[in-house]
SEDOKOL-766324 format. One record per residue (C-alpha): residue in three letters; x, y, z. Coordinates in steps of 0.1 Angstrom, whole numbers, plus 5000, padded with zeros to 4 digits. Each point is the difference from the previous one (the first is absolute). Example, Ala and Ser with C-alpha at 12.3 -4.5 7.8 and 13.67 -1.06 7.14 Angstrom:
! SEDOKOL-766324
ALA512349555078/SER501450344993/
***
This chain:
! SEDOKOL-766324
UNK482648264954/UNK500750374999/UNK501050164961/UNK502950174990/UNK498650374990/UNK499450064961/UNK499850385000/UNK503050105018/UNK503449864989/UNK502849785012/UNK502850225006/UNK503549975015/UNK500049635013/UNK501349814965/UNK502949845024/UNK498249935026/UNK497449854984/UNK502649814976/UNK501549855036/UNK497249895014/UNK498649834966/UNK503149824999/UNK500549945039/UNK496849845000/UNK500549764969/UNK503549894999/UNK500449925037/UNK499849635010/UNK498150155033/UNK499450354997/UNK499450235035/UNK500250334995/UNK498650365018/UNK498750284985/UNK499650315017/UNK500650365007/UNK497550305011/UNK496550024991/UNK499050094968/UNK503049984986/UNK499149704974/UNK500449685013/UNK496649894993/UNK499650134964/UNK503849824994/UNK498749675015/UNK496949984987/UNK501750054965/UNK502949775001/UNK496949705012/UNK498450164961/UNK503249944985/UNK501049665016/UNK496549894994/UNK500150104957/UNK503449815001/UNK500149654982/UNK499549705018/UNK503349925001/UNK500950335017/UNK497450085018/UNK499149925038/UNK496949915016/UNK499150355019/UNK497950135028/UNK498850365013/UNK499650035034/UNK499150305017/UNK500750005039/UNK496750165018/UNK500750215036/UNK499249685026/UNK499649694974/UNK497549845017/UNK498849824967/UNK503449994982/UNK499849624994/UNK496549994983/UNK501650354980/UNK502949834985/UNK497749704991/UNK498150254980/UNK502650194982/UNK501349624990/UNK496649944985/UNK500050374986/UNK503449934986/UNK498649694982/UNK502649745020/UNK497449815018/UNK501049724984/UNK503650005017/UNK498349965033/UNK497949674992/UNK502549775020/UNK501050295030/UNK500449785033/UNK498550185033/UNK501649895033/UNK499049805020/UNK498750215027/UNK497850194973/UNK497750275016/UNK497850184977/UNK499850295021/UNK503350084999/UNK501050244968/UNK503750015002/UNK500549625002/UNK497549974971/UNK502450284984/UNK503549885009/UNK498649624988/UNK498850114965/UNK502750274996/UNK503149695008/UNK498149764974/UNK500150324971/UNK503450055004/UNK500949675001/UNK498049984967/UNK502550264986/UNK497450295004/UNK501350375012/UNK497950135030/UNK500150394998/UNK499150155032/UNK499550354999/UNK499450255031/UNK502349785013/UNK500650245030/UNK495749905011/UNK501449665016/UNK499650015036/UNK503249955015/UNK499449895035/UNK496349914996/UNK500049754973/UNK502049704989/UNK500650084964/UNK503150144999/UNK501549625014/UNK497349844973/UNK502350214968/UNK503449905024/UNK498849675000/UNK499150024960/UNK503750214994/UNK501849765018/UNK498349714983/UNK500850094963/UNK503350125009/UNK501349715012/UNK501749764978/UNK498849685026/UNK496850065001/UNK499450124965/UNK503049804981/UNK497850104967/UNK499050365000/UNK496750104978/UNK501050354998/UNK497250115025/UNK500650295023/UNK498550275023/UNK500450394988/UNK499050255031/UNK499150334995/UNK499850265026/UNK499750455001/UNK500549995040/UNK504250034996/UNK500849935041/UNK498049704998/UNK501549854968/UNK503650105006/UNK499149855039/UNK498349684988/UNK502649924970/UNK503050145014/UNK500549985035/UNK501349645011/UNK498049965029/UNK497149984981/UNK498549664983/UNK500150144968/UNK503650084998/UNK502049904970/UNK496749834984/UNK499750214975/UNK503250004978/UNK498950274975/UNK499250375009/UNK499150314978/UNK499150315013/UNK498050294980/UNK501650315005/UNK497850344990/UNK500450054963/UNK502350184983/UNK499750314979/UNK499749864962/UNK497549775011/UNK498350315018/UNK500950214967/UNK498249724983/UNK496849995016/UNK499350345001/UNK501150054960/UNK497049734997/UNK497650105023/UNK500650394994/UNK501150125032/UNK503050184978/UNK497050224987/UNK501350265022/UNK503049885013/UNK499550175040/UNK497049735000/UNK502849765000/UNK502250135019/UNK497450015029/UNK499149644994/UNK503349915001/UNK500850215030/UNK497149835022/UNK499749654986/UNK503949914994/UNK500249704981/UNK497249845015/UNK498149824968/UNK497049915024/UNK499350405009/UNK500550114966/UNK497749754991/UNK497350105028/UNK499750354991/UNK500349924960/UNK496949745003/UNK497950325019/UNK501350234977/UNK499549854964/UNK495650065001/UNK500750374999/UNK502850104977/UNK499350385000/UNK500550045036/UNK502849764997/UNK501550234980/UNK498750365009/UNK502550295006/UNK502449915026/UNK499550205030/UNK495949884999/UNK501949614994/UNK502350045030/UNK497450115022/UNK497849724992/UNK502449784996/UNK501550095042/UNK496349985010/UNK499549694988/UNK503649845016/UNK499150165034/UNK496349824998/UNK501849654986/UNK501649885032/UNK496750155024/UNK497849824977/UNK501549674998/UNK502649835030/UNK501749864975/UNK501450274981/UNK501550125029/UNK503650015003/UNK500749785034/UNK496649754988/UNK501449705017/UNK500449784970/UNK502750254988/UNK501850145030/UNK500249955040/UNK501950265013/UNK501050085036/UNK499850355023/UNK503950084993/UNK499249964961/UNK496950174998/UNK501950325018/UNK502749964972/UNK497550004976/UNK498350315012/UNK503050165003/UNK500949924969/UNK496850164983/UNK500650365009/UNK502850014977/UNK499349864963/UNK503450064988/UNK501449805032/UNK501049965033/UNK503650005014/UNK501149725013/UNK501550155035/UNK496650185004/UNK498549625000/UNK502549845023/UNK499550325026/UNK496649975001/UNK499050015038/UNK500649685018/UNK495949885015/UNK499749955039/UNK501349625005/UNK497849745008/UNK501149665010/UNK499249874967/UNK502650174984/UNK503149784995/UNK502250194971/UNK502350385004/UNK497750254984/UNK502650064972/UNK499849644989/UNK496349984999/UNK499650324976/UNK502849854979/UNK498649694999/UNK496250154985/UNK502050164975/UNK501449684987/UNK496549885000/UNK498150304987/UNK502750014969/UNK500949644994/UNK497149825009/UNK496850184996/UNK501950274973/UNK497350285015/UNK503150205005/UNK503750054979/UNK503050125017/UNK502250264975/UNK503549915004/UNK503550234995/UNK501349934962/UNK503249825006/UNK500550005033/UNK501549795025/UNK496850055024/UNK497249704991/UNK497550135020/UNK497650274985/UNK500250345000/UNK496050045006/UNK496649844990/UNK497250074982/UNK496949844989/UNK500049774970/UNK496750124991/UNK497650295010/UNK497049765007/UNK501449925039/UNK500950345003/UNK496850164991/UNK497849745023/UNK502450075028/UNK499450384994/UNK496149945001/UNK500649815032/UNK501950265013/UNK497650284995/UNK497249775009/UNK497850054963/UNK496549895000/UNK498149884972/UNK498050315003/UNK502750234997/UNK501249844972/UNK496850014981/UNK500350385008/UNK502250064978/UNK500550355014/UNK500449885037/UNK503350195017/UNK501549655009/UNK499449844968/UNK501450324984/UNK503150015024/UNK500749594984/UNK499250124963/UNK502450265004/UNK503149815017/UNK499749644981/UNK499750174967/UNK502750244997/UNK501749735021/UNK500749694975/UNK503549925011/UNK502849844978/UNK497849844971/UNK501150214969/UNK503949895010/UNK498849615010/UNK498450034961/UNK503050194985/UNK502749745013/UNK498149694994/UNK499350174960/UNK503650075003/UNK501149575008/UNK497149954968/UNK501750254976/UNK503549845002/UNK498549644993/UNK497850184969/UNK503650154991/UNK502249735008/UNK498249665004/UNK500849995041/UNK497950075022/UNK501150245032/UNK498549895034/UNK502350235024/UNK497950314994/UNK500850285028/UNK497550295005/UNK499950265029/UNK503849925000/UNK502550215027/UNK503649985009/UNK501349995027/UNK500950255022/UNK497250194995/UNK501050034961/UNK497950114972/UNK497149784988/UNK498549864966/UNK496549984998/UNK500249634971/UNK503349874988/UNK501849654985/UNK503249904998/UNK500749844970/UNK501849625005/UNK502550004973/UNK503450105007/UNK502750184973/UNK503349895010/UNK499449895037/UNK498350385001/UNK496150065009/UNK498450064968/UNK497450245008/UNK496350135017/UNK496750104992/UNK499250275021/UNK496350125006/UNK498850345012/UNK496349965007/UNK497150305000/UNK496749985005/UNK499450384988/UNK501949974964/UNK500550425003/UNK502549925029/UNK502149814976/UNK499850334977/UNK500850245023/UNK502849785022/UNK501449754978/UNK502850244976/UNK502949734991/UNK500749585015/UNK502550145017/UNK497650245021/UNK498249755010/UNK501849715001/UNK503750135006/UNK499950045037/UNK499149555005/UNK502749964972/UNK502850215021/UNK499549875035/UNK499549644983/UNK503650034977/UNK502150305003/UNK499950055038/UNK501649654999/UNK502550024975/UNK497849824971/UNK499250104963/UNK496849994992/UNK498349694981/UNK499950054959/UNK496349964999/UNK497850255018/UNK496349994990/UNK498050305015/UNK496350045000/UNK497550245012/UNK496449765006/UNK496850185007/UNK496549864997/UNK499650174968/UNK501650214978/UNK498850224972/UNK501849994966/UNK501650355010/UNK501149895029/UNK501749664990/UNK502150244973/UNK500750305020/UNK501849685029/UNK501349824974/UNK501850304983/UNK501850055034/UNK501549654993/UNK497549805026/UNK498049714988/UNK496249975009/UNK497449775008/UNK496450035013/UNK497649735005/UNK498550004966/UNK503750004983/UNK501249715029/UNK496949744989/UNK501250034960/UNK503449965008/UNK499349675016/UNK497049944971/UNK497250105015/UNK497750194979/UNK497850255022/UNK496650084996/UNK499850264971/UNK496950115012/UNK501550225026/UNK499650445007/UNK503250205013/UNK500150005034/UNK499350365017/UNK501550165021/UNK498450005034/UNK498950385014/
***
C-alpha cells in the first residue's frame, strides 16, 4: 500500500476528490474509472480518498483495497491476496469459495475468485495502473466484466452490499478504448467517470506561495511554462530540489540553466519521464509529424499549415483521405491526450481552431532534443554548441503561459469579488478575419437589461519596461479589439471594461506610474494575495538579466 505524500500538498482536486468519496460510499454498486495523463494526480487522489473512507465511521465507511496493476501480472492473484491481508480484511475472505476446476498455478483465476467474493462482501477493489492489464494476452479484463456484470444486476444480486470496482489508468487511448468503445467487454461497466484535467492556476499560485517558487517570480513562470499543471512533475523536481535550498533559489539566469539541464537529462535518464513512455501516450507516424511540426513554433501552429502538410507515398495499408487522417490526430492530440490545444476565433461561426500549440513546454522541449539529436554528454557540457542552440530557443521560447495564468486568475478574481466562479476563460484570443488579438480576457455573465455587462481584458509582458514604454492609455491598447468587436457592427460597448497590464513582476514604481494611466495591474506576487495566498516573504527583487 503506497502513501499519500506528507511534504507536498493536496492542491486543486477538492471536487474530484469530494465525487469520488461519495461515488464510492453512497452507491448500492459503485464502478467507476479514474484517469487522465501521467502524473497528473490520480494516484495521490485515490490513495487519499481510500485514507478518508477508511477514518470514516463504521457506519459510513466501506471495506477498501489498494491494488496496484504491475506491467504483465503474472502474480496478480497472490498480490491482491496480500494487499487484503495488508489492508487488515483477511477476515472477509474466511468463507471465499474457489471453483471447481481450481488450479493453483493459475494467478488470474485465483484473482478474479477472491476479487468476486470481496465485492460481494461489500469491499471496494481499487485497481490502479489500470491501463498494465493485458488486453489480448490475459483473461482479466472478462474476470472484472464478469464481477461488473454480477453486482450490477438486480437478478443476480437482488441485495446489493455496496461493493464495487474503481479502475484507474494514465494511458488515455487505452482507457477511453476499454471503457468507451462498445465493442469492447468493458463497455458500459463502469457507470461513474472522472477525469483529472492539469491544474488550474490558483492551485498552481498556491503551491508555489508555499513552496517559494514566488521567491522570484520568473522561477515560476518557467515552471509553469514547462510543467503545466501537471502536480506529478512539479512534485518530481520539488522532491530533488528541496536538499539544496540555495541553489534552489540562486540568481535566476544560474537557476534556469540548471534547472534546463536537468529537464533535458530527466527523460534520457529515465523511460518513463519521457513524453510518449507507453503508459501515458501511443502515438502514430501522422501524429508524431504534427507534433514535431508543432514544436518549431511555441506560440502556435496554423491550422491550414497542418492540414497541407505533404501527403506520405501510399502504401496499401492506408485506408483514410490524407485530410481526414491529420484532422482526425488533431481530435486526438487535443481531446484525448490534451498534449496539444487548438486557439479558436472569439465569436465566430468557425468551430474549428485557428492553430495549435503545446499545452506545456515539457513535449516540446524533448521533441526539440530529439530533433537535434542531444546526448547526455553534450548536455553535461554545458557549453556544447547543440546544447547551447536548445538553451537559447526553449528559454526565450515559453509560449502562452503568462496569458493561460492571467485568464484563469482573471475566472478566480470574479468569484473572490462576486462569489461565482468563471470557467469560460479566453487567452491568446483573435477575431475573425484576421482581427486584432487579446493576449487574457473574461466576459463577465451577468447581463444589464438584456445587454452584455462587461470584460476583463489582459495585456500580458514578460519584460514589465515594455508595458512602460508601450502601454500610454486602455484605449491604446485595448481600443483596436473593442472597435472591430462593437462599433464595426453597429454595437455600444459593454458598461464594465476592466483593463489590466500583467507582467511577472512589477516594482512599486511601476504598478503606480500604470496605474496612474488608468490601467489596473497584477504580477504574480499581487495575483497569489488576491486569491489568499501569502508568498514567501523571504524573497530578493528579481534582476534584470544582462
Amino acid at each position: 500500500m503506497i502513501k499519500a505524500s506528507p511534504s507536498f500538498g493536496f492542491y486543486g482536486r477538492d471536487k474530484e476528490f469530494e465525487k469520488l468519496v461519495r461515488s464510492i460510499c453512497l452507491s448500492s454498486f459503485p464502478t467507476i474509472a479514474l484517469y487522465g495523463r501521467r502524473l497528473i494526480g490520480k494516484t495521490e487522489l485515490l490513495v487519499r480518498a481510500i485514507d478518508h473512507i477508511r477514518a470514516l465511521p463504521s457506519a459510513e465507511s466501506k471495506p477498501i483495497v489498494y491494488l496496484e496493476v504491475q506491467p504483465n501480472p503474472t502474480q496478480i492473484g497472490e498480490e491482491l491476496n496480500e494487499a487484503i491481508k495488508e489492508a487488515g480484511l483477511d477476515s472477509l475472505m474466511h468463507n471465499i469459495k474457489r471453483s471447481l476446476t481450481w488450479d493453483p498455478n493459475d494467478t488470474e483465476r485465483f484473482f478474479f475468485d477472491q476479487a468476486r467474493h470481496f465485492v460481494s462482501q461489500g469491499g471496494i477493489l481499487c485497481l490502479d495502473e489500470f491501463h498494465n492489464i493485458d488486453i489480448k494476452g490475459s483473461q482479466l479484463i472478462y474476470y472484472i466484466k464478469r464481477i461488473a456484470d454480477v453486482i450490477r444486476s438486480s437478478t443476480l444480486n437482488p441485495h446489493p452490499s455496496g461493493g464495487g470496482i474503481v479502475a484507474s489508468g494514465s494511458h488515455q487511448q487505452n482507457m477511453l478504448r476499454l471503457l468507451g468503445d462498445s465493442r469492447e467487454p468493458l463497455y458500459g461497466r463502469f457507470t461513474g467517470d472522472i477525469r483529472l484535467n492539469q491544474l488550474k492556476s490558483p492551485a498552481l499560485l498556491a503551491m508555489a506561495s508555499e513552496q517559494g517558487w514566488l521567491r522570484d517570480p520568473r522561477q515560476f513562470l518557467t515552471l509553469y511554462s514547462v510543467y503545466g499543471g501537471v502536480p506529478g512533475l512539479w512534485k518530481k523536481y520539488y522532491d530533488e530540489q528541496e536538499h539544496n535550498l540555495n541553489l534552489r533559489f540562486d540568481n535566476f539566469s544560474s537557476w534556469r540553466n540548471r534547472f534546463w539541464q536537468y529537464e533535458s537529462l530527466r527523460p534520457l535518464e529515465n523511460e518513463r519521464d519521457q513524453w510518449d513512455y507507453r503508459a501515458w501516450v501511443v502515438t502514430n507516424p501522422i501524429a508524431e509529424r504534427i507534433l514535431d511540426k508543432i514544436s518549431q513554433k511555441p506560440n502556435g501552429t496554423l491550422r491550414s499549415t497542418l492540414l497541407n502538410l505533404p501527403e506520405p507515398p501510399q502504401t496499401a495499408e492506408s485506408s483514410y483521405p490524407w485530410s481526414r487522417s491529420i484532422k482526425g490526430n488533431l481530435v486526438m492530440l487535443e481531446n484525448h491526450l490534451q498534449i496539444i490545444r487548438g486557439i479558436r476565433l472569439y465569436r465566430s461561426d468557425i468551430k474549428e481552431p485557428s492553430k495549435y500549440c503545446f499545452i506545456d513546454n515539457d513535449t516540446r522541449h524533448q521533441l526539440m532534443v530529439k530533433r537535434i539529436g542531444l546526448t547526455t554528454e553534450e548536455i553535461l557540457d554545458a557549453e556544447s554548441e547543440n546544447y547551447t542552440k536548445v538553451l537559447n530557443k526553449t528559454s526565450k521560447n515559453e509560449g502562452y503561459d503568462l496569458e493561460r495564468i492571467t485568464a484563469e486568475y482573471f475566472g478566480a478574481l470574479h468569484q473572490v469579488e462576486n462569489g461565482k466562479l468563471i470557467h469560460s476563460t479566453h487567452y491568446n484570443v483573435q477575431l475573425a478575419d484576421d482581427g486584432p488579438e487579446i493576449d487574457a480576457l473574461i466576459s463577465l455573465p451577468e447581463s444589464i437589461n438584456g445587454q452584455e455587462r462587461g470584460f476583463f481584458l489582459g495585456s500580458c509582458k514578460r519584460d514589465p519596461k515594455k508595458h512602460i514604454e508601450k502601454s500610454v492609455s486602455p484605449e491604446k491598447v485595448f481600443g483596436p479589439f473593442l472597435i472591430k468587436l462593437y462599433e464595426e457592427r453597429g454595437q455600444n460597448r459593454p458598461s464594465e471594461i476592466r483593463t489590466f497590464l500583467v507582467a511577472p513582476h512589477f516594482s512599486e514604481d511601476e504598478h503606480r506610474t500604470l496605474q496612474e494611466r488608468g490601467f489596473e495591474t497584477a504580477d504574480l506576487r499581487t495575483m497569489a494575495r488576491t486569491l489568499g495566498y501569502e508568498p514567501d516573504q523571504n524573497f530578493s527583487e528579481p534582476v534584470a538579466e544582462p
